[in-house]
C-alpha positions in Angstrom: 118.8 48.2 3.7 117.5 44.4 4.1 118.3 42.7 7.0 118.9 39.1 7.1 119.1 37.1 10.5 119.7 33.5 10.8 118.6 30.2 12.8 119.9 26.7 12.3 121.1 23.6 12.9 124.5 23.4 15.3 125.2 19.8 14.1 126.0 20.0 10.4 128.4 16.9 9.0 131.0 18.2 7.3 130.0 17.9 3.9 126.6 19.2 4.5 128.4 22.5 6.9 130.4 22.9 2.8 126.8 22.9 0.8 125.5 25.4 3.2 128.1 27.3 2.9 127.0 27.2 -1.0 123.9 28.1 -1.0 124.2 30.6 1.6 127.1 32.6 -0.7 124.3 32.0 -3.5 121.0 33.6 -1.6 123.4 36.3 -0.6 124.5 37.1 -3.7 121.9 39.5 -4.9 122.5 41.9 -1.9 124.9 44.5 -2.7 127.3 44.4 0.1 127.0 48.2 1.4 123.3 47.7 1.6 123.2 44.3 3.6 123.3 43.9 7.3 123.3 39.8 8.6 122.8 39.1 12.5 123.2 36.3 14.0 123.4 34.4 17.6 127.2 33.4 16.2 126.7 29.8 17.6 128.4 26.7 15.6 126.9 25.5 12.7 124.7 27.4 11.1 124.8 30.7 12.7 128.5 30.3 12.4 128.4 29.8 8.6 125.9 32.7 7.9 128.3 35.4 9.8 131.3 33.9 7.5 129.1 34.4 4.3 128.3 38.2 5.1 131.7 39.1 6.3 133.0 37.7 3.1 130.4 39.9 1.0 131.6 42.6 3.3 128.2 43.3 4.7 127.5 43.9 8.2 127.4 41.9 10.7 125.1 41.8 14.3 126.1 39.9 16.9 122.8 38.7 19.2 124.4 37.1 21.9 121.5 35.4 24.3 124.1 36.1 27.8 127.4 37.7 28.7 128.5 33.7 29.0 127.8 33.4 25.5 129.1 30.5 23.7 128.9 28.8 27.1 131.5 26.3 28.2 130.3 23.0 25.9 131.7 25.0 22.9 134.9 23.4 21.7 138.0 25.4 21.3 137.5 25.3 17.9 133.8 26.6 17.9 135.3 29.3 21.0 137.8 30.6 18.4 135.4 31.3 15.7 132.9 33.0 18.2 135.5 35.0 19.1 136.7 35.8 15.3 133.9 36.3 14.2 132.8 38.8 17.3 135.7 40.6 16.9 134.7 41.4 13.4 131.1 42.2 14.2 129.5 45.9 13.4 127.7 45.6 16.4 127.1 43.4 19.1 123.8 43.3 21.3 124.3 41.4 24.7 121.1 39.8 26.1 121.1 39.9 29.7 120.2 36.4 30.6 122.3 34.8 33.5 122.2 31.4 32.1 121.9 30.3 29.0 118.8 28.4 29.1 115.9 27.7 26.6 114.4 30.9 27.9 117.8 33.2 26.7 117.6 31.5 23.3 113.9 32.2 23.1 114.7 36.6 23.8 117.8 36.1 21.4 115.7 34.5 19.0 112.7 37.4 19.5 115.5 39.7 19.5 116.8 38.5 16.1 113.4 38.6 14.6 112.9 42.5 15.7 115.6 43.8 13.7 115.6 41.3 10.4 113.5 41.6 7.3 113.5 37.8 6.3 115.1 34.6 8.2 118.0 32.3 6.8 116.6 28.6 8.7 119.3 25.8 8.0 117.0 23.5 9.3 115.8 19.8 7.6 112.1 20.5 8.4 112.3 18.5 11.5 110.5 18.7 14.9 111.9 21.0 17.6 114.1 19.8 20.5 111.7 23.0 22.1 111.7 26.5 22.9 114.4 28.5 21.4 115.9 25.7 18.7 115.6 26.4 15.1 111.8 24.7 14.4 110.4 27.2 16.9 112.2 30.1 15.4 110.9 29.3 12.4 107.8 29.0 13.8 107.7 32.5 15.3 109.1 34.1 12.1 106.4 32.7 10.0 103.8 33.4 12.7 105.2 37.7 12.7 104.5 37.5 8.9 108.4 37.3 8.1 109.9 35.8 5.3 111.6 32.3 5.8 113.9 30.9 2.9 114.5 27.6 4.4 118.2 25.9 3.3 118.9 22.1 3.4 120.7 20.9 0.9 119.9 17.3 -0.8 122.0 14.9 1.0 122.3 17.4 3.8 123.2 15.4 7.6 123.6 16.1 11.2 126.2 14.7 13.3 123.4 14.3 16.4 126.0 16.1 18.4 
């Protein structure tokens, strides 16, 4: 059963958050639903976006969540009520035990993402890293443990710098 997990961008425009959306439904598409398992940190943007796409196949979906304060209190009420959504609909859910969510609780949710997944969804535009535990060293340490990385950025694609 493949295992997909996903790292990204949080601040996709609009229109670029729509052509994700896209291609995500497209490299999904080949995965029969019962036989598909996505996991994901569930924060906005791209994380978000992936944990729609494999609900909607009626996959599975793993929750990763880096601490028990978990989307942590910059997340809009918006972004809070599809963390909670999509949490409530979650298979499984796998609570990291970090106090604060730091660059060191994404970097164990990140390892922890890469321990259970076959290949890595990166909705990331190829940029530098803001540091330890954003999406370019995710995809840094998936390439460097040998995994898979189909890497999704859309022409046109924008951030909001959010």
């Amino acid at each position: 059963m493949p295992v997909i997990a996903v790292t990204g961008h949080l601040d996709l425009a609009p229109a670029t958050s729509r052509a994700v959306r896209t291609a995500l439904d497209a490299l999904l598409s080949p995965y029969p639903a019962g036989e598909l398992t996505g996991v994901s940190c569930l924060a906005p943007g791209a994380d978000t976006l992936f944990a729609d796409a494999v609900l909607a196949r009626g996959a599975r979906l793993v929750a990763v969540l880096p601490g028990p304060s978990h989307p942590g209190p910059q997340a809009t009420p918006a972004e809070r009520a599809a963390f909670e959504r999509l949490l409530a609909a979650a298979h499984q859910v796998l609570v990291l035990p970090a106090p604060r969510l730091d660059p060191a609780a994404y970097v164990a949710a990140n390892a922890r993402l890469l321990q259970l997944a076959d290949r890595l969804v990166a909705v990331w535009d190829g940029g530098p890293g803001n540091g330890p535990g954003g999406t370019a060293d995710m995809v840094a340490a998936a390439r460097a443990a040998g995994l898979p990385v189909d890497v999704l950025w859309p022409p046109g694609a924008a951030r909001t710098g959010r």
